[in-house]
Backbone as ProteinMPNN parsed JSONL, in Angstrom:
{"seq_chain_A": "XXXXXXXXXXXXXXXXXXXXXXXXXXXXXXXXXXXXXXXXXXXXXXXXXXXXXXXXXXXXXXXXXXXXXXXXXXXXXXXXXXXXXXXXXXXXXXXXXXXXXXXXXXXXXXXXXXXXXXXXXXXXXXXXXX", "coords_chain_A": {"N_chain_A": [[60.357, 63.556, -20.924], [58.962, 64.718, -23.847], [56.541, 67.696, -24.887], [54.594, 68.22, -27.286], [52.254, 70.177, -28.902], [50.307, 71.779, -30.435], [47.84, 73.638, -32.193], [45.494, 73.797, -34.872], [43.559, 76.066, -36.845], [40.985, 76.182, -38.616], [40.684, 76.471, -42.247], [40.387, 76.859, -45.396], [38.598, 74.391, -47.595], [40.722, 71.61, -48.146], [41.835, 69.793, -50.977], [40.019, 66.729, -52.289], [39.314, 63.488, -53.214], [37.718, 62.2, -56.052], [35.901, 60.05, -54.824], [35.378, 60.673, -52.011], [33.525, 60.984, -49.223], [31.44, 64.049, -48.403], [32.11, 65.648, -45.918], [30.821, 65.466, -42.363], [30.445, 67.119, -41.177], [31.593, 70.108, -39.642], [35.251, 70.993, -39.297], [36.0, 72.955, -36.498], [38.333, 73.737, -35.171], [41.228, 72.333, -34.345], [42.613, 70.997, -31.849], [45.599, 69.402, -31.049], [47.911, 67.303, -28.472], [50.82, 65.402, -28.045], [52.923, 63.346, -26.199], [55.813, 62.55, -26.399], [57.959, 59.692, -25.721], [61.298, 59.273, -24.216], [62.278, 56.639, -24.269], [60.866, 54.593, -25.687], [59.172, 54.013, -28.659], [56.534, 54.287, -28.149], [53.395, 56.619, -27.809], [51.418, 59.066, -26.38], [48.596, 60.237, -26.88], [46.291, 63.297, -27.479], [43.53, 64.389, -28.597], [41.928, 67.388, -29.397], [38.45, 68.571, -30.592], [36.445, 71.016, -32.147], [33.599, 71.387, -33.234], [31.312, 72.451, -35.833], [27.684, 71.114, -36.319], [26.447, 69.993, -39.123], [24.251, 68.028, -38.99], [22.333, 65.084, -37.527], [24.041, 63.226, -37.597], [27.002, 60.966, -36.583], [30.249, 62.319, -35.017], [32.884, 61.927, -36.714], [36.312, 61.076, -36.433], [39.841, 60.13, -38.21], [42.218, 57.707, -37.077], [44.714, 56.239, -36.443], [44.755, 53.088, -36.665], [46.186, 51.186, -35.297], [46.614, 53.007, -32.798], [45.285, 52.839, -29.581], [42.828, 53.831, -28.224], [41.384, 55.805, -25.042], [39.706, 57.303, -23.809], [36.594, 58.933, -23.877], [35.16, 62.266, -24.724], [32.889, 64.33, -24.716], [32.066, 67.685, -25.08], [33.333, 67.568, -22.805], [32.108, 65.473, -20.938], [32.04, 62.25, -20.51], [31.558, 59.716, -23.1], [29.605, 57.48, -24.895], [31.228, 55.685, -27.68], [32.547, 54.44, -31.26], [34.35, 51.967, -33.296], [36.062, 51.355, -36.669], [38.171, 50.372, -37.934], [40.412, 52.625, -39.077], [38.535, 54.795, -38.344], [37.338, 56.327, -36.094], [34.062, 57.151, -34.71], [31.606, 59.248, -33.259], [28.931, 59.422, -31.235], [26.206, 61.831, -30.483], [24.159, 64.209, -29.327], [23.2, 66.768, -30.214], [22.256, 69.835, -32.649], [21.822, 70.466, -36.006], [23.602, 72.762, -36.631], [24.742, 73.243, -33.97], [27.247, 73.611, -31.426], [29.804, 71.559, -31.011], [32.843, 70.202, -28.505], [34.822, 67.61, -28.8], [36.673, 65.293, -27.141], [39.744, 62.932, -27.445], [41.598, 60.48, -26.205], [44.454, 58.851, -26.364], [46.719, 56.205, -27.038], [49.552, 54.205, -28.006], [51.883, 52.31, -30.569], [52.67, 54.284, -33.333], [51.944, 53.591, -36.577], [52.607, 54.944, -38.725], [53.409, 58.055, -40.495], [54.86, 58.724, -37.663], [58.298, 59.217, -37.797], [60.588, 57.797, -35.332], [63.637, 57.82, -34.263], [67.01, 56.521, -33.287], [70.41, 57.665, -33.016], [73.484, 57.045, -32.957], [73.383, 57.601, -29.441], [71.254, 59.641, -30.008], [68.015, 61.27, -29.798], [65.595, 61.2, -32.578], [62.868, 62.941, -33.652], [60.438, 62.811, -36.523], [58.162, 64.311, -38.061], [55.814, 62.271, -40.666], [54.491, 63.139, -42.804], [52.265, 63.885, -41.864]], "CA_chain_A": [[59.325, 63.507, -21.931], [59.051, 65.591, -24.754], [55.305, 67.378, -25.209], [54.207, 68.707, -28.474], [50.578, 70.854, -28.598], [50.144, 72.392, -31.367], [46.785, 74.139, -32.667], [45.017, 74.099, -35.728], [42.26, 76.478, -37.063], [40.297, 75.077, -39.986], [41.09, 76.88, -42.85], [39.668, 76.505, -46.626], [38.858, 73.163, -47.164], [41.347, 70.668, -48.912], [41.162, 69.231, -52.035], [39.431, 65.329, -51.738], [39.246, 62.731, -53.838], [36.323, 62.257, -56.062], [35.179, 59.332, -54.119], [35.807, 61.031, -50.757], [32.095, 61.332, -49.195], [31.956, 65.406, -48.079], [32.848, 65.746, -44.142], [29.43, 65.377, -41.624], [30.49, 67.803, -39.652], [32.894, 71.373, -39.759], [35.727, 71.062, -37.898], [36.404, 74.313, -36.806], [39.3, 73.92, -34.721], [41.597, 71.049, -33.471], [44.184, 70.602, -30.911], [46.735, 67.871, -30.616], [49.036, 67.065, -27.949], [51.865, 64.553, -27.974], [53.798, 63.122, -25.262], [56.55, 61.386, -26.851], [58.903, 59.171, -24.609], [62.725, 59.51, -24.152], [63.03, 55.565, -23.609], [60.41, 54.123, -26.229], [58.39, 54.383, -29.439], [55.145, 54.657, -28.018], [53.279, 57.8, -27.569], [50.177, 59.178, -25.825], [48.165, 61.764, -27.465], [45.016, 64.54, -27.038], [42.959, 65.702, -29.638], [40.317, 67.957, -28.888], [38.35, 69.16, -31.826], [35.516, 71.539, -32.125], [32.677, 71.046, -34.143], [30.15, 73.242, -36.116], [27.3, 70.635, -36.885], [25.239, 69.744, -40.031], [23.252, 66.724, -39.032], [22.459, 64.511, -36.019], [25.302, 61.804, -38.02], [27.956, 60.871, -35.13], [31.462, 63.151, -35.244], [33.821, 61.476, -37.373], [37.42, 61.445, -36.655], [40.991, 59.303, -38.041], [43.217, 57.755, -36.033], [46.228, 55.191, -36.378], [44.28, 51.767, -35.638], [47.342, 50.58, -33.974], [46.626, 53.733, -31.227], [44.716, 52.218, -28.349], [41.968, 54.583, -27.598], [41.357, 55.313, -23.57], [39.169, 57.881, -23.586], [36.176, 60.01, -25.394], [34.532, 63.064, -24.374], [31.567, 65.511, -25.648], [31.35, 68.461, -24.427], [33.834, 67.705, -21.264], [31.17, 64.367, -20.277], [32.495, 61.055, -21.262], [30.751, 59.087, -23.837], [29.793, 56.09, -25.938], [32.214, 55.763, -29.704], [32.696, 53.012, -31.525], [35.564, 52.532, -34.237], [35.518, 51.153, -37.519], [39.296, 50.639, -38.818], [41.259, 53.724, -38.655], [37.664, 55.784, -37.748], [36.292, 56.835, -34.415], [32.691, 57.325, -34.254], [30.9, 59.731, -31.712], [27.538, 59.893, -31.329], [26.122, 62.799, -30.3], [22.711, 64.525, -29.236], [23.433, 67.791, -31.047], [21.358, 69.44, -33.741], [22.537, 71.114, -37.092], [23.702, 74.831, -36.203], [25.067, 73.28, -32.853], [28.845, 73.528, -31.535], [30.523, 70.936, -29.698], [33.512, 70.035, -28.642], [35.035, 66.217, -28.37], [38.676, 64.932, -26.959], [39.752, 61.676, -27.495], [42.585, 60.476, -25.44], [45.055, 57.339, -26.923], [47.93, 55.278, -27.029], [49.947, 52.95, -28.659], [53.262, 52.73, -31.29], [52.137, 54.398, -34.439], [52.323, 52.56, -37.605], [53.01, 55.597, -40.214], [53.341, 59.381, -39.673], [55.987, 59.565, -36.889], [59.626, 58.526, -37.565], [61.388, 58.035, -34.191], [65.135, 57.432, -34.4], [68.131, 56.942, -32.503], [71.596, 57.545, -33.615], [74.589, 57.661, -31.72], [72.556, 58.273, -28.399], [70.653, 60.864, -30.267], [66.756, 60.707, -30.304], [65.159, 62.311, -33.26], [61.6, 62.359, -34.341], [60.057, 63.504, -37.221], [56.83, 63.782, -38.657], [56.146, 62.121, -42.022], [52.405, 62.825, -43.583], [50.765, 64.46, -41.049]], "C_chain_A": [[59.261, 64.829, -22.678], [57.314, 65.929, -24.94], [55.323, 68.139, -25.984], [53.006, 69.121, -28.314], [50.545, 71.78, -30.086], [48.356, 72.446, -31.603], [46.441, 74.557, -34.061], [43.934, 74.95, -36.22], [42.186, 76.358, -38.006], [40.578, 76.217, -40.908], [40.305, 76.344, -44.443], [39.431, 75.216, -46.608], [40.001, 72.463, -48.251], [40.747, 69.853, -49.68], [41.172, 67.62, -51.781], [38.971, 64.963, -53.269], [37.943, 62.296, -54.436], [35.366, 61.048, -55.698], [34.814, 59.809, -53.046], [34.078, 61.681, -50.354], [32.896, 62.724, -48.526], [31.591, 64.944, -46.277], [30.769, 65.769, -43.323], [29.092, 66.178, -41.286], [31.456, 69.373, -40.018], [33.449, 71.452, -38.724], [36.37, 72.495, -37.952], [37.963, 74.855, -35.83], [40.049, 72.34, -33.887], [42.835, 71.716, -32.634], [44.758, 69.817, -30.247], [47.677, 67.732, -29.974], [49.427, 66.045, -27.389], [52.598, 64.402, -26.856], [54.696, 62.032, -26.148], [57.891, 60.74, -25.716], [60.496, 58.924, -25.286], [62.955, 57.962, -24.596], [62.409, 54.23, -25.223], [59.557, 54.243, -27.283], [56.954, 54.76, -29.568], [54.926, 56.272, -27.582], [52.343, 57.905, -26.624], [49.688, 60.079, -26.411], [46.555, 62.423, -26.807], [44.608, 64.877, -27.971], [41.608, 65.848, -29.182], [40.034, 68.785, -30.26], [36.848, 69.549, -31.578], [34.567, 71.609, -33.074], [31.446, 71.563, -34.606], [29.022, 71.585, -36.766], [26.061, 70.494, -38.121], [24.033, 68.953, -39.807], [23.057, 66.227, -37.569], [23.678, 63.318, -36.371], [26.588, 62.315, -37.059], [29.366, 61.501, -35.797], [32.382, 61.736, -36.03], [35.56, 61.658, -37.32], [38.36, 60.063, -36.859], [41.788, 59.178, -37.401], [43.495, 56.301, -35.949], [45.217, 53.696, -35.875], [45.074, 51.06, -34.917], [47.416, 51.588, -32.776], [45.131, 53.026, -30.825], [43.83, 53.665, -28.189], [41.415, 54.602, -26.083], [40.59, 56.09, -23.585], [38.341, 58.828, -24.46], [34.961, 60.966, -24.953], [33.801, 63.591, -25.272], [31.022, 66.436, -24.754], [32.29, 68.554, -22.665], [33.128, 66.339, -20.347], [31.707, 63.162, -21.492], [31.158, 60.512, -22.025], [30.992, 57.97, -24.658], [30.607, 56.471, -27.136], [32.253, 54.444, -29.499], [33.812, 53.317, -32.791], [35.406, 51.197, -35.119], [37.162, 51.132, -38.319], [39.755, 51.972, -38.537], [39.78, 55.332, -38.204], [36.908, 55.364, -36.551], [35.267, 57.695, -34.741], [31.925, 57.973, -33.707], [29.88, 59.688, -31.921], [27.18, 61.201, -30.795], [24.78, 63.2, -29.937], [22.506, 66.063, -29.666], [22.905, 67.968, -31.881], [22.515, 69.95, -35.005], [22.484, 72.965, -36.723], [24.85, 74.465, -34.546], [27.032, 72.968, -32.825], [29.342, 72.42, -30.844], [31.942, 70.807, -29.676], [33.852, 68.558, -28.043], [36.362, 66.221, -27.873], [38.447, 63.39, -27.144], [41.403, 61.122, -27.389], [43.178, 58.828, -26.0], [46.157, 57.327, -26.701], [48.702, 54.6, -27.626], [51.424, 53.389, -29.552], [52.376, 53.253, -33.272], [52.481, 53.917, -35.31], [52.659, 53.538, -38.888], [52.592, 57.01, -39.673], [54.858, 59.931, -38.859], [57.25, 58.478, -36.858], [60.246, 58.8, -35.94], [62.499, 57.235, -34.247], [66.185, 57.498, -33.728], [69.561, 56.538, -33.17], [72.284, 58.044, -33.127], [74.181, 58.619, -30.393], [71.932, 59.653, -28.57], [69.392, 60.215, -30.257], [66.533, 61.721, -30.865], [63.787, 61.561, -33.648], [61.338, 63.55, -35.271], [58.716, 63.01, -38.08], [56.721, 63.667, -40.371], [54.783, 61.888, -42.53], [51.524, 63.038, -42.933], [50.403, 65.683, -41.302]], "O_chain_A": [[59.497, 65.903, -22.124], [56.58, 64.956, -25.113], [56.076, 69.077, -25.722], [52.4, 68.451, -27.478], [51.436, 72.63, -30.087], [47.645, 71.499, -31.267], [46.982, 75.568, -34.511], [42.922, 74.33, -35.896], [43.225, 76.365, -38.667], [40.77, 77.224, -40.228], [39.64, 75.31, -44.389], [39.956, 74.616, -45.67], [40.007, 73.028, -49.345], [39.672, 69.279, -49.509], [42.124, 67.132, -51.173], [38.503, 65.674, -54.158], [37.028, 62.006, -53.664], [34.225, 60.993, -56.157], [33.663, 59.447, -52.803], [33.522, 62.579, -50.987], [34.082, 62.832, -48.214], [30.916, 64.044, -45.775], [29.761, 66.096, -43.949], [27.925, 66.445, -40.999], [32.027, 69.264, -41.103], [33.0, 71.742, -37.615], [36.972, 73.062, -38.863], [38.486, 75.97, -35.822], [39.499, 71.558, -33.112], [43.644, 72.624, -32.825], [44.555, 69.51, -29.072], [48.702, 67.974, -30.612], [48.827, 65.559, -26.43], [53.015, 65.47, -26.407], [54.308, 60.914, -26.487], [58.604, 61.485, -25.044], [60.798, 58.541, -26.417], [63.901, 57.868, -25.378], [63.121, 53.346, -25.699], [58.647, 54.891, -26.766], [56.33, 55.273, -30.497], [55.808, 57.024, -27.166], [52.247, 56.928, -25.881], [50.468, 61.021, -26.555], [45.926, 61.986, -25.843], [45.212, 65.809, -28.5], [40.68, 65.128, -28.813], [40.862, 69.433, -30.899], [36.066, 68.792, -31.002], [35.081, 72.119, -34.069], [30.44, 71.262, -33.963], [29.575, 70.927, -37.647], [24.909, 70.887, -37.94], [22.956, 69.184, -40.358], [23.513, 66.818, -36.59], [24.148, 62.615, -35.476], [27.026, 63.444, -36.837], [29.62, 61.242, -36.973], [32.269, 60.595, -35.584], [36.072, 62.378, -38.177], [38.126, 59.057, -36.189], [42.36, 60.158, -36.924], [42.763, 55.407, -35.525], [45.09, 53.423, -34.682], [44.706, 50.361, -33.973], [48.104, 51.276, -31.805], [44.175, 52.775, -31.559], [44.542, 54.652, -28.004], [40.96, 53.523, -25.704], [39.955, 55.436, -22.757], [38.806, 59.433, -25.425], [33.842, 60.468, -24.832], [33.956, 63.413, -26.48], [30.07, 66.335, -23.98], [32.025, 69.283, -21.709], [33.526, 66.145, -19.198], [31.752, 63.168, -22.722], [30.003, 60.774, -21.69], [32.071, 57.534, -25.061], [30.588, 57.643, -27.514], [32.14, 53.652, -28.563], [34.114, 54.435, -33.208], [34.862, 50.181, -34.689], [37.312, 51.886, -39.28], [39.3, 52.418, -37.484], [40.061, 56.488, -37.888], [36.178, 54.43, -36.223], [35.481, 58.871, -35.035], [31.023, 57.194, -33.399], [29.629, 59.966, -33.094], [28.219, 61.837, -30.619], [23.997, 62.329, -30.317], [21.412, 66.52, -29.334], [22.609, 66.959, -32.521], [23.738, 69.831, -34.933], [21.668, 73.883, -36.635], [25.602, 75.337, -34.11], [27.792, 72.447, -33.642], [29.122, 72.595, -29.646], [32.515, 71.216, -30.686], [33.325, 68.216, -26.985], [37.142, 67.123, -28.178], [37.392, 62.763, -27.046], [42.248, 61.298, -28.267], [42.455, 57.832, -26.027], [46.743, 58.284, -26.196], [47.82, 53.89, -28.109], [52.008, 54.456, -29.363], [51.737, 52.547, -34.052], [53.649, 53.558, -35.161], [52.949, 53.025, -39.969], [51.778, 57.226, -38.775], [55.618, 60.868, -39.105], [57.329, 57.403, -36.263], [60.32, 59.936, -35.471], [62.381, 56.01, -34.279], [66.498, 58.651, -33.431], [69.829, 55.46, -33.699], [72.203, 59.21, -32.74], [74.442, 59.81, -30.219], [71.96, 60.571, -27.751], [69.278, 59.024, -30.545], [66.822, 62.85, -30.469], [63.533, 60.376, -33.862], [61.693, 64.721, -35.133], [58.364, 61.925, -38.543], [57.208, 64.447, -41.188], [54.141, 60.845, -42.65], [50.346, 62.7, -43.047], [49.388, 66.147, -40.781]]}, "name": "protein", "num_of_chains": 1, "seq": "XXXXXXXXXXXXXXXXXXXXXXXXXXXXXXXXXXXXXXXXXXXXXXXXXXXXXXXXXXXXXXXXXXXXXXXXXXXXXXXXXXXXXXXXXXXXXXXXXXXXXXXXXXXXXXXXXXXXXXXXXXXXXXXXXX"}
């Protein structure tokens, strides 16, 4: 197995579409890690993402509706989400000023994003739009 981890820290924000409602929440740091398999297209992943909040409105994060969601923390304590098409949900009991942090643990063959290829007993993956 191949694992990927990589770390993001939030950075200016990106330019959004002028429909695009503005974010709930500030994410102030994510980190995503990949298990990709030698044998098959599916993956497993980790993202844990830290969260400065504005409101009591539940964390907001995207994610592949073809990944299987198994798990969803706050704070390190499992919790209720609900999902909505390619968004996951958290609720939360957090005020505005407060930090948390969520993980949210999944599964499945992704449907756009990660090419995985084999050619002449080579496996190659590569990411496309993430």
């Amino acid at each position: 197995m191949l694992l990927l981890i990589l770390a993001l820290q939030a950075q200016a924000p990106s330019p959004t579409l002028a429909n695009t409602p503005p974010p709930a929440h500030d994410a102030v740091r994510y980190e995503i890690g990949l298990s990709l398999s030698d044998s098959s297209r599916g993956i497993s992943g980790v993202t844990g993402t830290s969260w400065r909040l504005k409101s009591a409105a539940p964390l907001r994060l995207e994610l592949d509706s073809a990944l299987r969601v198994a798990r969803v923390t706050v704070n390190g304590r499992r919790t209720r989400w609900r999902r909505e098409g390619d968004l996951i949900l958290i609720p939360h009991r957090g005020t505005a000023g407060d930090t948390l942090h969520s993980t949210v643990t999944y599964q499945g063959v992704p449907r756009d994003g990660l090419i995985i290829h084999d050619s002449l007993g080579t496996r190659t993956f590569f990411a496309d739009n993430w």
